[in-house]
Structure formats: C-alpha cells, structure tokens
C-alpha positions, 0 to 999 in steps of 0.5 A, a space after each residue: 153494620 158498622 166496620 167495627 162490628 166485624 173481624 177480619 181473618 185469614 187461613 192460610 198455610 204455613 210456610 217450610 215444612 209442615 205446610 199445616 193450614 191456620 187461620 189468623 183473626 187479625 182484628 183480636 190481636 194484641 200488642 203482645 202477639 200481632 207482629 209475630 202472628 202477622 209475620 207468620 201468616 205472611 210467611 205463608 199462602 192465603 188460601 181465604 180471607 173475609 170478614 165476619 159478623 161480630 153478631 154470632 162470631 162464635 158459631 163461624 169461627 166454628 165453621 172456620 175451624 172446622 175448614 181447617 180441619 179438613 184441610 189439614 186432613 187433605 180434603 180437596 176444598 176451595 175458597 168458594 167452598 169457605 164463601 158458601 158456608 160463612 154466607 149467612 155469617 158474613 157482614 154483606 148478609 145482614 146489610 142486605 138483610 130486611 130492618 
C-alpha cells in the first residue's frame, strides 16, 4: 500500500458550547474549506485519529459515522472501541494481509 492510498481523519468534539463530536477527513479537503475545518477541529478535543484504507473507504466512513452518532447520543465509548471496529479497514491490515 502506498501512503496515498489511505485518508487520515480525526473525531473529535467541538470546542464551547454545543461540545457535539465530529469527524474531519483531513486528506479530502479542498482549498476552499481546509483552513476553516482544520481551525475547527483544533478548536476541539480529539478524541481518535487514524487512517483508513482508500479500498472499501466508504464502508468505514460508515463505521465512522455510526461512532459519532453515538457519541453524540452520550454512549460511554473510547478510543480502543473505534480501534476494534476499523481493524479490518485500517492500512496496517492489508499490509500484513497475504498477496
């Protein structure tokens, strides 16, 4: 795999009031919303960030997104829990996946 083959991302929660989680795909970003979506995110609390295989990117952004629902929803869930589910989506795994 190469480095470009993967996207990096980021959930985090927002800074001041509303605390919500989100989550930043910070190798899609454009010239026209990379400062203000990097300036928020660093406004905030990470609470993961990783990478993700290009190959099948849609089906974890679907797990992704399904993390910061509920999260959102106040469910207790920690890092090592995101670790678990993006196991089979993250580039480590088809590095060390048979040719």
């Amino acid at each position: 795999m190469f480095d470009h083959e993967k996207t990096m991302f980021e959930i985090y929660r927002e800074g001041g009031y509303g605390r919500t989680y989100r989550v930043v795909y910070y190798t899609e970003l454009n010239e026209h919303n990379k400062e203000s979506e990097i300036n928020r995110a660093l406004q905030g609390e990470t609470f993961y960030y990783g990478f993700i295989r290009d190959y099948g990117k849609d089906e974890a952004k679907a797990v992704i997104e399904h993390f910061v629902e509920r999260l959102n929803e106040g469910q207790p869930l920690s890092p090592d829990d995101v670790d678990i589910a993006l196991a089979a989506h993250s580039p480590a795994a088809q590095a060390s996946s048979p040719a």
